[in-house]
Backbone and ligand atoms as CSV (ligand in chain L), in Angstrom:
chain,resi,resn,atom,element,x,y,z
A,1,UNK,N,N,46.016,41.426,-43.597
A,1,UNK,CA,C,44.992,42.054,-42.768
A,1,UNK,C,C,45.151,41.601,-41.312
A,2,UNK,N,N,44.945,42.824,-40.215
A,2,UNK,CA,C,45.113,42.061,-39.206
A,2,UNK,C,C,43.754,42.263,-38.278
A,3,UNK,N,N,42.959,40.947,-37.646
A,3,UNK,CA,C,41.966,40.972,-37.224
A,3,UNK,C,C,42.335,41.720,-35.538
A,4,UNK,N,N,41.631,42.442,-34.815
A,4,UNK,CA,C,41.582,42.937,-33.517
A,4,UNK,C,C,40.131,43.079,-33.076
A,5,UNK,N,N,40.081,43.027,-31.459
A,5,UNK,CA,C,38.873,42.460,-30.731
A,5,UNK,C,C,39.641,42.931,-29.378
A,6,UNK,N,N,38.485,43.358,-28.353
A,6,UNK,CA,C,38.377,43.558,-27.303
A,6,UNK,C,C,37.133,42.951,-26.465
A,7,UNK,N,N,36.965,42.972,-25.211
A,7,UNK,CA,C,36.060,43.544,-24.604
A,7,UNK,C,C,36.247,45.213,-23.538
A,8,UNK,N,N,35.026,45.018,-22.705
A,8,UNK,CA,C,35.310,46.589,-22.241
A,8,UNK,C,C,36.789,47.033,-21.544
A,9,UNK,N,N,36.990,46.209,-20.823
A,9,UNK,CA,C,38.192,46.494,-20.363
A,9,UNK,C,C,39.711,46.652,-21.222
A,10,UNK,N,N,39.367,46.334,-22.657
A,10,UNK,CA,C,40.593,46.406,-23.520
A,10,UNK,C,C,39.903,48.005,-24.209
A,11,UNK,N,N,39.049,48.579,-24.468
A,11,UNK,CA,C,38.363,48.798,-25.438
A,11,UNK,C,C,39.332,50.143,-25.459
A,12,UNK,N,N,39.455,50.878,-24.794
A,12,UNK,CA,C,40.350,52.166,-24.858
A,12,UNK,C,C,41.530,51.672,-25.402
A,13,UNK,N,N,41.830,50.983,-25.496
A,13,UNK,CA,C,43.542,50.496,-26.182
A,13,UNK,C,C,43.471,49.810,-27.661
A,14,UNK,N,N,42.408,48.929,-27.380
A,14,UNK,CA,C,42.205,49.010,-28.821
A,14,UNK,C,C,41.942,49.957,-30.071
A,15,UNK,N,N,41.135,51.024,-29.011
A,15,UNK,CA,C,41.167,52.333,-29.900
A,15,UNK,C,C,42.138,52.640,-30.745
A,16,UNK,N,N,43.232,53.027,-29.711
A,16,UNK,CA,C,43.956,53.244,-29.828
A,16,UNK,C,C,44.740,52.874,-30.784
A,17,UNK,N,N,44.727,51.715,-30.602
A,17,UNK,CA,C,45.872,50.259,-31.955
A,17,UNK,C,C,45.166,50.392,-33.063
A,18,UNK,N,N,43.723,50.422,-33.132
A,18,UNK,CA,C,43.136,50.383,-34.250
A,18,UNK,C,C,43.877,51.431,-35.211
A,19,UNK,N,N,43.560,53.250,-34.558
A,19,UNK,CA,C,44.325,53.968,-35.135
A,19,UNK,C,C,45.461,54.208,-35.549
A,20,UNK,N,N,46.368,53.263,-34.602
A,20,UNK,CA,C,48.481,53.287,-34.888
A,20,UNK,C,C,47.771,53.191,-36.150
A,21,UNK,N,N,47.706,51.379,-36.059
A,21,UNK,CA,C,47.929,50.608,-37.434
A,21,UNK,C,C,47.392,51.650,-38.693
A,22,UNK,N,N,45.836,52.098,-38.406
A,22,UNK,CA,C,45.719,52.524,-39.521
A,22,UNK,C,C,46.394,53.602,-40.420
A,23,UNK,N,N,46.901,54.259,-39.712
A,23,UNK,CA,C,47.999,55.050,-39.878
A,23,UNK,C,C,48.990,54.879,-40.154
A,24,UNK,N,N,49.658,53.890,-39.741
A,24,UNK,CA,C,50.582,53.069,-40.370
A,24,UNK,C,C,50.269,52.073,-41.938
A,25,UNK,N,N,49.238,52.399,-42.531
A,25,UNK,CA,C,48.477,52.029,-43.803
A,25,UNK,C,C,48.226,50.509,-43.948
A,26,UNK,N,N,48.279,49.906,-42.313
A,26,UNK,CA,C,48.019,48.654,-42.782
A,26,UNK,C,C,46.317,48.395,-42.051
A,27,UNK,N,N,45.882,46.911,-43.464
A,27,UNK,CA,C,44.580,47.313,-43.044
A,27,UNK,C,C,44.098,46.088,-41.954
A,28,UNK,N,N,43.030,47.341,-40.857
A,28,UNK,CA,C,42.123,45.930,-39.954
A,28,UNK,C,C,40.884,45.680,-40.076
A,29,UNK,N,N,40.740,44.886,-39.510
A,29,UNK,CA,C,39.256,44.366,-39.490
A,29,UNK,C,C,38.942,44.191,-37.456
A,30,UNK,N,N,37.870,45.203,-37.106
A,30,UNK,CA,C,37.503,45.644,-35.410
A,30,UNK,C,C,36.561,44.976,-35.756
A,31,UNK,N,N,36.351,43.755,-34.328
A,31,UNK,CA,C,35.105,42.734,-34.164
A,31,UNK,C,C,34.626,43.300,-33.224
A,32,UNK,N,N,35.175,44.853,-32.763
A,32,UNK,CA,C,34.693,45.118,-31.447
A,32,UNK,C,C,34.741,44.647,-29.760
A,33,UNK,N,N,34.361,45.423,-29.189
A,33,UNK,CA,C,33.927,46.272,-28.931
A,33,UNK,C,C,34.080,47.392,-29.094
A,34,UNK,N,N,32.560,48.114,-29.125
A,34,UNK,CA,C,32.870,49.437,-29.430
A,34,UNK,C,C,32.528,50.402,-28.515
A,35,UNK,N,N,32.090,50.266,-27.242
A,35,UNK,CA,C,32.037,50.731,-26.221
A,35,UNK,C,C,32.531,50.705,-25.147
A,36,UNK,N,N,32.617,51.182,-23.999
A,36,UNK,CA,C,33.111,51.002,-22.540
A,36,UNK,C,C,31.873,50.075,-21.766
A,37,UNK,N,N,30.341,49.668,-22.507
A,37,UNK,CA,C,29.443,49.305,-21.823
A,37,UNK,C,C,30.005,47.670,-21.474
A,38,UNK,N,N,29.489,47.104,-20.865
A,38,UNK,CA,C,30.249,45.994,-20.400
A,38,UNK,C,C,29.625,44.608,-20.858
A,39,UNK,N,N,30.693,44.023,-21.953
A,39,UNK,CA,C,30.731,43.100,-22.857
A,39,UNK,C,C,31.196,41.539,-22.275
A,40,UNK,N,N,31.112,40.258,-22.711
A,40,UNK,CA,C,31.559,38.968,-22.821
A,40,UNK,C,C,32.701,39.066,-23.374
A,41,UNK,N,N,33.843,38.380,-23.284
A,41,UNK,CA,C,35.285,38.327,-24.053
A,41,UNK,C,C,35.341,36.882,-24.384
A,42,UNK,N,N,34.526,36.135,-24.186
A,42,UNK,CA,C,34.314,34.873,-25.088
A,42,UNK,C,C,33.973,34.992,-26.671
A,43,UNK,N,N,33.046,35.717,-27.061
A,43,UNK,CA,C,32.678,35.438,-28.473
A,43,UNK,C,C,33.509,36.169,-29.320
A,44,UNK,N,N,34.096,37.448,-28.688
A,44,UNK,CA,C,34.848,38.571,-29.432
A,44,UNK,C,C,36.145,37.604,-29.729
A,45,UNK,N,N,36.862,37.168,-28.555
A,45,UNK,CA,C,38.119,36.622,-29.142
A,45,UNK,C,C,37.977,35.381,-29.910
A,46,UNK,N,N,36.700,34.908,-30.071
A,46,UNK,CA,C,36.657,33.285,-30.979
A,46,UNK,C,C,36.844,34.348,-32.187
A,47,UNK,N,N,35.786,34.852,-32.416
A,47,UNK,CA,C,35.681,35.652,-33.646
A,47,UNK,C,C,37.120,36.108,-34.406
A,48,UNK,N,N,37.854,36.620,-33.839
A,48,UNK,CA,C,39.125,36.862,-34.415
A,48,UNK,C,C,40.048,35.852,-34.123
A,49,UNK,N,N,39.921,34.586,-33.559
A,49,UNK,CA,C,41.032,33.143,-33.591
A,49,UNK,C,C,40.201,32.960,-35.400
A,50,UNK,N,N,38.884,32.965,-35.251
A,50,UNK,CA,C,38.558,32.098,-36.028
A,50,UNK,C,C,38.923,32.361,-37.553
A,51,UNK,N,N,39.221,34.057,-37.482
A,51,UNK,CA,C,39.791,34.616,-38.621
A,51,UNK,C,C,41.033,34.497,-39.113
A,52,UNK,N,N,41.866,34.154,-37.780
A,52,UNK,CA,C,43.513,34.245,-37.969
A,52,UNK,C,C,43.949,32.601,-38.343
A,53,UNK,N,N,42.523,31.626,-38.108
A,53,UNK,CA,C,42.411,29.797,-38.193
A,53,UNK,C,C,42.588,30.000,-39.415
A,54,UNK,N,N,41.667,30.954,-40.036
A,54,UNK,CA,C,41.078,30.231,-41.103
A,54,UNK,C,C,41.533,31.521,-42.192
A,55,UNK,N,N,42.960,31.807,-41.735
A,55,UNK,CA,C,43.658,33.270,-42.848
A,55,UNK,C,C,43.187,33.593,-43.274
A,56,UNK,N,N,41.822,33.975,-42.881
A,56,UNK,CA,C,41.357,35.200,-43.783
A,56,UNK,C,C,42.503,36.673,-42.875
A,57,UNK,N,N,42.624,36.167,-41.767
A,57,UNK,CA,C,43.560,37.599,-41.101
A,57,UNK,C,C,45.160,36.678,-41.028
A,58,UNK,N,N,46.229,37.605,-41.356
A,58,UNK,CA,C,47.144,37.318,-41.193
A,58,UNK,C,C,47.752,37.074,-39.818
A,59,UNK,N,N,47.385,38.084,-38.869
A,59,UNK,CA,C,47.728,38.040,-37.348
A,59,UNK,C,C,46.636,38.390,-36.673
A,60,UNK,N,N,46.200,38.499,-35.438
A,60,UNK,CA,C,44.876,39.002,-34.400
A,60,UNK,C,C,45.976,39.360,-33.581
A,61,UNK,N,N,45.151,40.597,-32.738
A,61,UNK,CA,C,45.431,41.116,-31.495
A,61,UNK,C,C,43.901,41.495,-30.833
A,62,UNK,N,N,44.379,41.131,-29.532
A,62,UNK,CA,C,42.996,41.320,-28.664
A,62,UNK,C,C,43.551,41.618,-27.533
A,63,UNK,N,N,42.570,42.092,-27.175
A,63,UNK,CA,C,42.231,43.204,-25.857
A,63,UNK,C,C,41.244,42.845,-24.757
A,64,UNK,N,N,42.311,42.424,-23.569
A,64,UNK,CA,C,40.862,42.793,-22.646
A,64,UNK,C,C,41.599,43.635,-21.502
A,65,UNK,N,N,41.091,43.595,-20.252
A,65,UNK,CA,C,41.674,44.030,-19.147
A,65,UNK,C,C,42.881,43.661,-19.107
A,66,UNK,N,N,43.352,42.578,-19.144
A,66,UNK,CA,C,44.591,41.843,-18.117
A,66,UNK,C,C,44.940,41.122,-19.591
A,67,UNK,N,N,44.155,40.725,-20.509
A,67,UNK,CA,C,44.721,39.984,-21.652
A,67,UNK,C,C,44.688,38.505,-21.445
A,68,UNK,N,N,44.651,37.978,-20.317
A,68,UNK,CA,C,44.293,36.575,-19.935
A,68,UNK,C,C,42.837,35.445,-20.494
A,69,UNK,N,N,42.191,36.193,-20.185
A,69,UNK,CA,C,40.672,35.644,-20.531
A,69,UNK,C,C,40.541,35.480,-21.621
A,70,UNK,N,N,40.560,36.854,-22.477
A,70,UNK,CA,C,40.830,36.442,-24.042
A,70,UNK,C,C,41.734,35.675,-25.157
A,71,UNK,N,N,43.001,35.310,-23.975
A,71,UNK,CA,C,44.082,34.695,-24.523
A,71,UNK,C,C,43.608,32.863,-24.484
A,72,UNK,N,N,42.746,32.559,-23.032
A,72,UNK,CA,C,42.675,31.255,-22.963
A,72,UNK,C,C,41.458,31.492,-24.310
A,73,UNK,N,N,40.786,32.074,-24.406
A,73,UNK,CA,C,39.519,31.547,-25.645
A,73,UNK,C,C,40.186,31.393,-26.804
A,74,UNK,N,N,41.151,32.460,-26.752
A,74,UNK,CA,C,41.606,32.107,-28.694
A,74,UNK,C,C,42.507,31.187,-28.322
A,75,UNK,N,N,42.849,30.428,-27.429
A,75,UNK,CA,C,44.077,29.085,-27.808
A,75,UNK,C,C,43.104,27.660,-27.436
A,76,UNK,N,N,41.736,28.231,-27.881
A,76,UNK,CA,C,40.722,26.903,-27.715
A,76,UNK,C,C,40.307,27.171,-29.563
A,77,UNK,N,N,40.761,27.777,-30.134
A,77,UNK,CA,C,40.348,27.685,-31.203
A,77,UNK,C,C,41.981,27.078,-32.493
A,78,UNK,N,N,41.680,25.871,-32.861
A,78,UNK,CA,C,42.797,24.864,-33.938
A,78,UNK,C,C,43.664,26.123,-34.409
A,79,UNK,N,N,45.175,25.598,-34.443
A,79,UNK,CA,C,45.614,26.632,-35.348
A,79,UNK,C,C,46.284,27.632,-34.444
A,80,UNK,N,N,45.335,27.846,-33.588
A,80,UNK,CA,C,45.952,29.321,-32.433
A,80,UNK,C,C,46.599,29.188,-31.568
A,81,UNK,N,N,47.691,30.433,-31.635
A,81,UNK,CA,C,48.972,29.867,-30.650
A,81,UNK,C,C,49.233,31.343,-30.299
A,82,UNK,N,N,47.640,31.736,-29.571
A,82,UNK,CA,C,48.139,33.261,-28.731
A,82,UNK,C,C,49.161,33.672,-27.455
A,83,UNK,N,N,49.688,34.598,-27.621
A,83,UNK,CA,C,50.009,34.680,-26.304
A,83,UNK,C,C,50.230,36.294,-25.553
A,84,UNK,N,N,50.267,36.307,-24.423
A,84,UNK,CA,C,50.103,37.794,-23.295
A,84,UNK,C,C,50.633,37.959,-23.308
A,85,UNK,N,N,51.406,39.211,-23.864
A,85,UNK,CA,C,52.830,39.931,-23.742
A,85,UNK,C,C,52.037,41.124,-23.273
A,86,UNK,N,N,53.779,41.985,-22.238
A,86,UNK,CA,C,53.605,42.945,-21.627
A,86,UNK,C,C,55.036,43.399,-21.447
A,87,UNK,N,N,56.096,42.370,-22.648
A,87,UNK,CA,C,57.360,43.345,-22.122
A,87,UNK,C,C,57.374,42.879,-23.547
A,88,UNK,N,N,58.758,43.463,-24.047
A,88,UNK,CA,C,59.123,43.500,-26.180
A,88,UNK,C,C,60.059,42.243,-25.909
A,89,UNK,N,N,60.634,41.704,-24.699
A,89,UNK,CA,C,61.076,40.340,-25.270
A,89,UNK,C,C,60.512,39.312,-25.918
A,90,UNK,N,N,59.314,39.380,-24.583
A,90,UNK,CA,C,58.051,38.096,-24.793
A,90,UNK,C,C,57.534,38.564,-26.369
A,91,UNK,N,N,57.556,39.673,-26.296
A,91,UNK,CA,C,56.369,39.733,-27.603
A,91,UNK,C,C,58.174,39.446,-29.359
A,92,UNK,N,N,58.524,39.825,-28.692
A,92,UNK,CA,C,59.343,39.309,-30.378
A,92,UNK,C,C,60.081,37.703,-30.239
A,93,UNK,N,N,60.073,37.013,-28.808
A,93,UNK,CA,C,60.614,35.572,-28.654
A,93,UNK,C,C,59.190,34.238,-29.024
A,94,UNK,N,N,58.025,34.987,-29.124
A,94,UNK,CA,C,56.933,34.316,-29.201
A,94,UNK,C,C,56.656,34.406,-30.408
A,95,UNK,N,N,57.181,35.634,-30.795
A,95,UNK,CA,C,57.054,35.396,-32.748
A,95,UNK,C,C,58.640,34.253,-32.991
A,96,UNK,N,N,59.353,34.723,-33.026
A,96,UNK,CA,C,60.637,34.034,-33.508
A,96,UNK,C,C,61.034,32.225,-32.951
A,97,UNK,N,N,60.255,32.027,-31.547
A,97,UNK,CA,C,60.110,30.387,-31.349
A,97,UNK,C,C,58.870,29.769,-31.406
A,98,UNK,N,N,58.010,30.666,-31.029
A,98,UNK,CA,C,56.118,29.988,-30.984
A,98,UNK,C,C,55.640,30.130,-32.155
A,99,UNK,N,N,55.813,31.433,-32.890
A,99,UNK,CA,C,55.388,31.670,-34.245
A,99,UNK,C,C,53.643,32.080,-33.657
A,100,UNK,N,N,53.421,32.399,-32.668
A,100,UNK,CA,C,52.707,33.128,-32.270
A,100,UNK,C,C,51.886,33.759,-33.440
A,101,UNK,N,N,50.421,33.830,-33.389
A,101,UNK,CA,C,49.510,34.302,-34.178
A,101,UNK,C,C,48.753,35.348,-33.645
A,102,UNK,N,N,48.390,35.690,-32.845
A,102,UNK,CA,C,47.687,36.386,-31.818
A,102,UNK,C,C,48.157,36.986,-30.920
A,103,UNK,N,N,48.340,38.311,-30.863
A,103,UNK,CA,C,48.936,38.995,-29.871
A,103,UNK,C,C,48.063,39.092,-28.731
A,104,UNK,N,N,47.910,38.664,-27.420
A,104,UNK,CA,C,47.266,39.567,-26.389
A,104,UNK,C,C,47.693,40.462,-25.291
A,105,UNK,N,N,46.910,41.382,-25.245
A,105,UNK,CA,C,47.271,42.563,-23.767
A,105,UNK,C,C,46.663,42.711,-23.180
A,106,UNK,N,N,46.866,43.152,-22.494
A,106,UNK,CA,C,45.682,43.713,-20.867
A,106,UNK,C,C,45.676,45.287,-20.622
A,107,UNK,N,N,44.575,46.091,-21.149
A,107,UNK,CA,C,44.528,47.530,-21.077
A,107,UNK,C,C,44.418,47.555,-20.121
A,108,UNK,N,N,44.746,47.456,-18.514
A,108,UNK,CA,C,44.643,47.520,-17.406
A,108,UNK,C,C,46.311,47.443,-16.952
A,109,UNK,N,N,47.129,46.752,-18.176
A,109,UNK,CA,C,48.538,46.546,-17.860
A,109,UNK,C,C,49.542,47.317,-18.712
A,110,UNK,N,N,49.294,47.472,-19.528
A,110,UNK,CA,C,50.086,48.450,-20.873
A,110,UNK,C,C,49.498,49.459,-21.308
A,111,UNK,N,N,50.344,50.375,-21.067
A,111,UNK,CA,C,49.706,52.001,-21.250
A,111,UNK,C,C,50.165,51.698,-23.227
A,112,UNK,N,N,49.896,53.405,-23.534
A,112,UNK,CA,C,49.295,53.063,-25.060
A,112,UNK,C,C,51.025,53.120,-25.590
A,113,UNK,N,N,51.608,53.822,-25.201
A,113,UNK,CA,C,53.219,53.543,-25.949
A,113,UNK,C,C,53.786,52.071,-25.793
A,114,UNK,N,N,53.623,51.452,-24.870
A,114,UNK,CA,C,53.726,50.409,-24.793
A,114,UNK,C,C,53.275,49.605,-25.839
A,115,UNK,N,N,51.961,49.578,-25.293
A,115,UNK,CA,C,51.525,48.383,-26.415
A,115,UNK,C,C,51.417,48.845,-28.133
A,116,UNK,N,N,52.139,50.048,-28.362
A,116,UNK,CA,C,52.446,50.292,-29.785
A,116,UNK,C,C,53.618,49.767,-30.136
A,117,UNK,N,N,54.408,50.059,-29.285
A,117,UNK,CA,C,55.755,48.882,-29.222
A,117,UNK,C,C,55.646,47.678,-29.243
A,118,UNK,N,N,54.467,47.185,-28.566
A,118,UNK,CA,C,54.738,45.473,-28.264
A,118,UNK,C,C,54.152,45.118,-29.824
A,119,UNK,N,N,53.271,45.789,-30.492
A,119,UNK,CA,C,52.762,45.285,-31.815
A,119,UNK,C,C,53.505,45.904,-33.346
A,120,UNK,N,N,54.163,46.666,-32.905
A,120,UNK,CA,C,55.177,46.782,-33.394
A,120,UNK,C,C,56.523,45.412,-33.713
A,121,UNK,N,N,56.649,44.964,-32.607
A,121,UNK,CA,C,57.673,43.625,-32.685
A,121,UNK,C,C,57.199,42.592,-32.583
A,122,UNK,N,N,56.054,42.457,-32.805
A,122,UNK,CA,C,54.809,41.207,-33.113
A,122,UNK,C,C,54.668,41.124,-34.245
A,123,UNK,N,N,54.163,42.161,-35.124
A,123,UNK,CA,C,53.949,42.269,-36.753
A,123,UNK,C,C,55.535,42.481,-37.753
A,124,UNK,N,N,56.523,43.066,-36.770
A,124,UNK,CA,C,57.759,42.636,-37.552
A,124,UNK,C,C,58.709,41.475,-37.392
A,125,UNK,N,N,58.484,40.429,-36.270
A,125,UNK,CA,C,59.201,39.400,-36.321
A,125,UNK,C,C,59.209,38.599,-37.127
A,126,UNK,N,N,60.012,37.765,-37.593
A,126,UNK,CA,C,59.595,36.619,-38.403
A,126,UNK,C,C,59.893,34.971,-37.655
A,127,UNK,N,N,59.083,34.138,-37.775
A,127,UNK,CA,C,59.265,32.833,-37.124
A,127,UNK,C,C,61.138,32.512,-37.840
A,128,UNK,N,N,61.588,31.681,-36.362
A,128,UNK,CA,C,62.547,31.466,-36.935
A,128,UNK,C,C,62.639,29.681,-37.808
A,129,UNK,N,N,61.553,29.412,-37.057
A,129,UNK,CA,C,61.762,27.936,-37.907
A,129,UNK,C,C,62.648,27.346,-37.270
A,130,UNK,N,N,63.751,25.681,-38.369
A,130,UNK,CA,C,64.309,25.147,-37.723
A,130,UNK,C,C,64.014,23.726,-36.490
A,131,UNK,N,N,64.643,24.031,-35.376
A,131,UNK,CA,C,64.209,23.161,-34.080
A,131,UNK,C,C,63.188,23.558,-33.553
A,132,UNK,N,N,62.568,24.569,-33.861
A,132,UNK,CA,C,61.112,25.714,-33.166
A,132,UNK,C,C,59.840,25.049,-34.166
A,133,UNK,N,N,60.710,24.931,-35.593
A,133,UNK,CA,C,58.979,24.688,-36.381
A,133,UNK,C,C,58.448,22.820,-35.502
A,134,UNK,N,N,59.564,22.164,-35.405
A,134,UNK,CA,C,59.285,20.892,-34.666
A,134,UNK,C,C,58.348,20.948,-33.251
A,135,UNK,N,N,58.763,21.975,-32.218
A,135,UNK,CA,C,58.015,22.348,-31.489
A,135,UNK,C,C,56.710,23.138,-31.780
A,136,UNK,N,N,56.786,23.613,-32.686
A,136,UNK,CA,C,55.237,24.050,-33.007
A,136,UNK,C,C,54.311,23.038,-33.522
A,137,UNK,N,N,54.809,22.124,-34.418
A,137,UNK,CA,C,54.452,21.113,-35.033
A,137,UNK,C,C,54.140,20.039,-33.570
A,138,UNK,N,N,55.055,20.064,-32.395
A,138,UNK,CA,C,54.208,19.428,-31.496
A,138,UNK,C,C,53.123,19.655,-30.820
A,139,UNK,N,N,52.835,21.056,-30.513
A,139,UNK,CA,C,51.905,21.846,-30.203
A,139,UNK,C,C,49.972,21.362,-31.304
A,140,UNK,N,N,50.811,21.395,-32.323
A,140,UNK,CA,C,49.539,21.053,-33.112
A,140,UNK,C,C,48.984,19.211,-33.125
A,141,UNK,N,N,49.987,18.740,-33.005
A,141,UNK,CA,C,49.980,17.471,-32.582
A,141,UNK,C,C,49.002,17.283,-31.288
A,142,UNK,N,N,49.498,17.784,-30.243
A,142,UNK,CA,C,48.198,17.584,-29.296
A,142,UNK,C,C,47.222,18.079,-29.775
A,143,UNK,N,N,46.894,18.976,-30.223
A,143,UNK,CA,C,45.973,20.034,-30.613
A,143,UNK,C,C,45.110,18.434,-31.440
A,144,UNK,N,N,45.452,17.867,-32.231
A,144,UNK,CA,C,44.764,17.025,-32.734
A,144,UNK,C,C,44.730,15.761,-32.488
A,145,UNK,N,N,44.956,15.477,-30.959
A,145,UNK,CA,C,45.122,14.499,-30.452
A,145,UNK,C,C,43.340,14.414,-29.544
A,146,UNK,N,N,42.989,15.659,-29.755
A,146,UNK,CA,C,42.053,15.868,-29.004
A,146,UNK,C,C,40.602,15.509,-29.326
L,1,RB5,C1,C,36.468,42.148,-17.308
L,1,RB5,O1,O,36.120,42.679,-16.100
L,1,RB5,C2,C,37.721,41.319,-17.164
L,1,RB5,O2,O,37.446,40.171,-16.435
L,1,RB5,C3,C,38.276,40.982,-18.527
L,1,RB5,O3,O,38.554,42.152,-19.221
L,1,RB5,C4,C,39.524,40.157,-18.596
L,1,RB5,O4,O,40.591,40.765,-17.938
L,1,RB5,C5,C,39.403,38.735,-18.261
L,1,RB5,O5,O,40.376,37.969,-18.280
């Protein structure tokens, strides 16, 4: 299952993704937003770290304007290792060395072919492991240093 979340400024793109995927028969779970009216991007993106923490979701993608704001909230939540892609390198080198959990974008930066592509090579990469799982494994190390 993959959890997705916006606020207003993502919310047209998430639309959007909501529908690829579903169409593509895989299933999500929308924490919303569900409007253009103008929302917080703090609670929306905990909400889906907290799903992707705690696997009930296999991956999250979130949405805001620029993808920034929502990216620092879900990498305050254990476990989460989001990151802002806006080109298909970043988004398939962040699965294959970060092992990346959380996709974020900025509907203000990626039109909708785009970011069907970028989640496209987000949900098909696979971590490569290796010298990378050590670096992730340091990542969590601070993470619980804290
Ligand atoms: C909302 O205006 C905007 O600040 C938000 O969508 C996001 O880009 C913040 O990082």
């Amino acid at each position: 299952m993959i959890a997705i979340g916006s606020d207003h400024g993502g919310f047209a793109l998430k639309e959007f993704i909501c529908n690829y995927l579903e169409q593509k028969g895989l299933e999500i779970k929308d924490f919303g937003c569900f409007s253009e009216e103008s929302v917080d991007y703090a609670p929306i993106a905990a909400q889906v770290a907290k799903m992707v923490a705690s696997k009930q979701a296999e991956r999250g993608i979130l949405i805001c304007s620029t993808g920034l704001g929502i990216c620092m909230v879900a990498n305050k939540v254990k476990g989460i290792r989001a990151a802002v892609c806006s080109d298909l390198y970043s988004a398939e080198m962040t699965r294959r060395h970060n092992d990346a959990n959380i996709l974020c974008m900025g509907g203000k930066i990626v039109n909708e072919s785009k970011a069907a592509e970028l989640v496209d090579i987000f949900l098909s990469t696979e971590f490569e492991g290796g010298r990378h799982q050590r670096r992730v494994d340091q990542i969590a190390q601070i993470e619980n240093e804290e």
